[in-house]
C-alpha positions in Angstrom: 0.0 0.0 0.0 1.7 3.6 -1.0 2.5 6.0 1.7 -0.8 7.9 2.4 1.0 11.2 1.8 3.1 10.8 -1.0 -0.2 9.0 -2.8 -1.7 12.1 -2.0 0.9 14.4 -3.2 0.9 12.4 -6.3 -3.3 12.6 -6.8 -3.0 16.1 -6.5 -0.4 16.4 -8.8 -2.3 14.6 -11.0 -5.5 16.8 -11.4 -4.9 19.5 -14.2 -4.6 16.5 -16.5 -7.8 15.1 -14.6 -9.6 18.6 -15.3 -8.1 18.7 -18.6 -10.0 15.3 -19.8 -13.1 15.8 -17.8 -14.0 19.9 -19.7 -13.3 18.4 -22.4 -15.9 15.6 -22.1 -18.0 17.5 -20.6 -18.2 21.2 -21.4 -19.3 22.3 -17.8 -16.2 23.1 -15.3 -18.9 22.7 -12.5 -19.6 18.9 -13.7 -16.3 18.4 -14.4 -15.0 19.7 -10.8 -17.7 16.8 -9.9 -16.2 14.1 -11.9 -12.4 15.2 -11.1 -13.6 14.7 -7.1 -15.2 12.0 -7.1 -11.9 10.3 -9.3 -9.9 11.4 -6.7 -12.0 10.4 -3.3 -12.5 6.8 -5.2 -8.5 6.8 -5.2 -8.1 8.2 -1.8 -10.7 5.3 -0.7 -9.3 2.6 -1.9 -5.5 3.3 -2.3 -4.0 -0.4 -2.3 -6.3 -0.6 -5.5 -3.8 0.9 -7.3 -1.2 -1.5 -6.8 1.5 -0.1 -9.3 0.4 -2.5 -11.9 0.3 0.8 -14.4 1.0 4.5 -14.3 -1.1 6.2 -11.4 -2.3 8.5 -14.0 -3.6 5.6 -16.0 -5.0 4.2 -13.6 -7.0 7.8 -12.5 -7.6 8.2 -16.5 -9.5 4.6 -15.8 -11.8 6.2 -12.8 -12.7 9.8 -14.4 -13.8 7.7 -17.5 -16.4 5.5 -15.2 -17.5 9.3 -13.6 -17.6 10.8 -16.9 -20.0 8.7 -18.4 -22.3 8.1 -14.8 -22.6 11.7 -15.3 -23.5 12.0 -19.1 -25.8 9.7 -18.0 -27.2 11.3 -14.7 -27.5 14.4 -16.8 -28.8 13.1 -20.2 -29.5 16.0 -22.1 -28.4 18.6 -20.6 -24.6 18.1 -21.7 -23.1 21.7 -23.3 -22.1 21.1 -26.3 -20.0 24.5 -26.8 -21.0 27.5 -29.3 -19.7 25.8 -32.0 -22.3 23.7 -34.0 -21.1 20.1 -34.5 -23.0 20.6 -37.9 -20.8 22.7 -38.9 -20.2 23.3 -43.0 -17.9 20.9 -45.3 -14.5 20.6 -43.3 -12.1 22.0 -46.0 -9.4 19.2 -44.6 -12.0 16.5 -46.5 -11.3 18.6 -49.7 -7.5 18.9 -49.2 -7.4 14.7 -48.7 -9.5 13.2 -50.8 -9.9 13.2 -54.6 -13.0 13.7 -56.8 -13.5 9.9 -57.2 -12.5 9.7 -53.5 -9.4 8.2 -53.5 -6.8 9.5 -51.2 -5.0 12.7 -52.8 -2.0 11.5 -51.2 -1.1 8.5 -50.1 -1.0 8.4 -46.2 2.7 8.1 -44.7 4.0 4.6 -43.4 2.5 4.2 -39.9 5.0 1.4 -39.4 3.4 -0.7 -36.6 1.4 1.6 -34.9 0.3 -1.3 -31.6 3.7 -1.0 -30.7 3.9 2.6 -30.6 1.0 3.0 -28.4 3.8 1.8 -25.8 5.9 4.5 -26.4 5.2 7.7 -24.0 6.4 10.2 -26.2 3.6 8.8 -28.7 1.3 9.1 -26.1 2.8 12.5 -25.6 1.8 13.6 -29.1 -1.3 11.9 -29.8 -2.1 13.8 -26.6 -1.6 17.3 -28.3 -2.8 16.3 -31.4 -6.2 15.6 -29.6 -6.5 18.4 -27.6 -6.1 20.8 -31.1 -9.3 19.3 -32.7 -12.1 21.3 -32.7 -13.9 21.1 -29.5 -16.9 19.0 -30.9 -14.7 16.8 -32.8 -12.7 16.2 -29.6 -15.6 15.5 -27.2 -17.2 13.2 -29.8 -13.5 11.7 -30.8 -12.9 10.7 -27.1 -16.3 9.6 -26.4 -16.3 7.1 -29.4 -12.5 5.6 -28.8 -11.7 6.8 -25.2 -14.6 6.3 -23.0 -15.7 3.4 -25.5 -19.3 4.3 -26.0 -21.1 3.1 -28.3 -22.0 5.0 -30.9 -25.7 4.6 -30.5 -25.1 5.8 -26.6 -23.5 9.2 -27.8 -26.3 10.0 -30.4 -28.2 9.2 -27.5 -26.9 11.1 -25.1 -26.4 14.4 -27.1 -29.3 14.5 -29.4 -26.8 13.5 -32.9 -28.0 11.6 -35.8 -25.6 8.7 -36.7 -24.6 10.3 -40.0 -23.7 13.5 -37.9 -21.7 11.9 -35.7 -19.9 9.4 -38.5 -19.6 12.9 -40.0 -17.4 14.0 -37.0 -15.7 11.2 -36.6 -14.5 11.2 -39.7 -13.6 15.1 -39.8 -11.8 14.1 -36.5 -9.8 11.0 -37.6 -8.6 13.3 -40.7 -7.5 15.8 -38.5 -5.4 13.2 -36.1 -4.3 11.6 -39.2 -2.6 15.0 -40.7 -1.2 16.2 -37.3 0.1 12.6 -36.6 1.7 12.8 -39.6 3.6 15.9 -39.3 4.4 15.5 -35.5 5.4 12.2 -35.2 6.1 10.2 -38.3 7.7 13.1 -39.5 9.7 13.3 -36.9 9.1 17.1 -36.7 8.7 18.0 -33.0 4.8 19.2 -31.4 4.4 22.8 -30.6 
């Protein structure tokens, strides 16, 4: 069992990220104060829990998701989904990709083995970055879909999206990770 105040030192140094991850999900600093808490007095309940078996901030990442979506769910509709419309216009990023006959305009760049570089931090590190500069709709509904693993009939649910808007998104998202990837990391070109 860690030393109560060092794990605590640690859980606090650990909450910007938290707050970070939960606005984004949830576009309401009061809910995602909430979320961030309730992460952290699950953590401070049940400290041998954590056992070292990954990164504490893994591990707190794996708490705020179970938070994030009890309160999507407590509060249904009612989620803020920012100014910005997620119906917005054409994404001009869809024109710059893709071809008339929509084939790729060019050729995406070797990924290499991509599995094994979802063990490498500094990957992490980027992906990160790269996911924090979407467009705040196209983050929420990116991180919904592949971080928090909803279903994609539970986020059309739970924000009032058809499926072809949110496929829509998705996509425009994926694009956008895609071409910053890219240039960040298998480029080799350092993130700003």
């Amino acid at each position: 069992m860690p030393d109560p105040t060092d794990f605590e030192a640690e859980l606090v140094a650990q909450r910007s990220y938290l707050m970070r991850f939960a606005r984004l999900q949830l576009r309401n600093e009061t809910w995602a104060e909430d979320a961030v808490s309730e992460t952290l007095l699950a953590a401070l309940a049940r400290p041998q829990a954590f056992g070292g078996r990954a990164q504490l901030k893994t591990w707190l990442v794996g708490i705020l998701k179970h938070k994030i979506i009890d309160a999507l769910r407590a509060r249904g509709r009612e989620v803020c989904v920012d100014g910005a419309s997620a119906d917005d216009d054409e994404d001009p990023l869809a024109h710059m990709a893709f071809q008339a006959d929509g084939h790729f305009a060019e050729l995406p760049a070797d990924w290499g083995d991509p599995e094994r570089e979802l063990d490498n931090r500094q990957f992490l590190a980027v992906l990160e970055a790269c996911t924090d500069r979407l467009p705040p709709v196209q983050g929420r509904l990116f991180l919904m879909r592949e971080w928090l693993e909803l279903s994609s009939e539970e986020i059309c649910n739970e924000l009032g999206l058809s499926a072809t808007n949110l496929y829509v998104q998705l996509h425009r998202a994926r694009l956008r990770l895609r071409e910053c990837l890219e240039i960040h990391w298998f480029a080799g070109k350092p993130v700003a």
